[in-house]
C-alpha positions in Angstrom: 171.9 -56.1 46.2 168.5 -56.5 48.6 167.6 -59.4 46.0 170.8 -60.9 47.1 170.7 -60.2 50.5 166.9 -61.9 50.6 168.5 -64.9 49.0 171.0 -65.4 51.8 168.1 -64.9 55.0 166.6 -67.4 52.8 169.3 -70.1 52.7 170.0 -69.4 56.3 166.8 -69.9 57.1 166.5 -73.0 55.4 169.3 -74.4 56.2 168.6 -73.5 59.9 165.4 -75.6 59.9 167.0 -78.2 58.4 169.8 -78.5 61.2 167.0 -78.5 63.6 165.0 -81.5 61.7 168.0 -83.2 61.7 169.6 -82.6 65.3 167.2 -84.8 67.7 165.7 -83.1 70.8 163.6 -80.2 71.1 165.2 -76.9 71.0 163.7 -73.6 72.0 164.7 -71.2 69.1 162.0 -68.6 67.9 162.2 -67.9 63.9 164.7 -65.5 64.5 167.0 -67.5 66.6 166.7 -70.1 63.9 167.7 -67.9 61.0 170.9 -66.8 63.0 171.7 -70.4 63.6 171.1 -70.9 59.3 173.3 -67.6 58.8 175.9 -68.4 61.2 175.8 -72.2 60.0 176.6 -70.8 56.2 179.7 -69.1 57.8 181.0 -72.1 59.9 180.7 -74.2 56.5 182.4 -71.6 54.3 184.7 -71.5 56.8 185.1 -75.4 56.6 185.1 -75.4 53.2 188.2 -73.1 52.7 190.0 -75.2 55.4 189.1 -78.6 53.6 189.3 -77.2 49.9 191.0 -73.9 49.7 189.1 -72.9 46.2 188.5 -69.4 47.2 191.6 -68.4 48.9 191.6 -65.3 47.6 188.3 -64.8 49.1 189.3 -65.8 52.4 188.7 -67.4 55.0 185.7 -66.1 56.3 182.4 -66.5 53.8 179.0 -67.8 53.5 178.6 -71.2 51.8 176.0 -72.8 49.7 172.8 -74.8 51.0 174.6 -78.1 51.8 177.4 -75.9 53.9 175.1 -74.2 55.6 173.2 -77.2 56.8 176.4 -78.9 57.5 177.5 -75.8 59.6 174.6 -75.3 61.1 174.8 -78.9 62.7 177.8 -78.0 64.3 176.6 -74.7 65.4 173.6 -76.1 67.3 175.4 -78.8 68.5 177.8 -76.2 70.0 174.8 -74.2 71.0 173.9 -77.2 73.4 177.2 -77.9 74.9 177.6 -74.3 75.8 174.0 -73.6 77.4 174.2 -77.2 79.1 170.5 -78.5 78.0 170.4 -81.6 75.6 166.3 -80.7 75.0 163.5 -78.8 76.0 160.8 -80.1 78.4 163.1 -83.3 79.0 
């Protein structure tokens, strides 16, 4: 269960960094803020995925995703990230 639970912080993680890589603009996230964004990312795309797919609808709606779902989720995420706090970048 902790090796599993390691393996998600990883992918959300990665994923996170990803989104940030690919999103232009400066953004001030620490390591931590950019894990949430990877973790939250992997629930916006498994939440995405059931709405698009429906393969796990016994799952429900609300699950983590793989790598590319969490990258694609985490896109959004940031990108709602800077329409809420109203900065496009960081020492712009």
């Amino acid at each position: 269960m902790i090796g599993f639970i390691l393996f998600l912080l990883v992918v959300g993680l990665i994923g996170g960094f990803i989104a940030r890589a690919v999103v232009p603009g400066r953004d001030a996230l620490s390591l931590g803020g950019t894990l949430l964004l990877g973790i939250v990312g992997s629930f916006v795309g498994g939440f995405l995925g059931y709405l698009l797919f429906r393969n796990d609808a016994n799952d429900g709606a609300f699950q983590a995703s793989g790598i590319i779902g969490s990258i694609v989720g985490s896109v959004l995420a940031l990108l709602v990230y800077r329409a809420a706090t109203g900065r496009r970048s960081v020492g712009s």
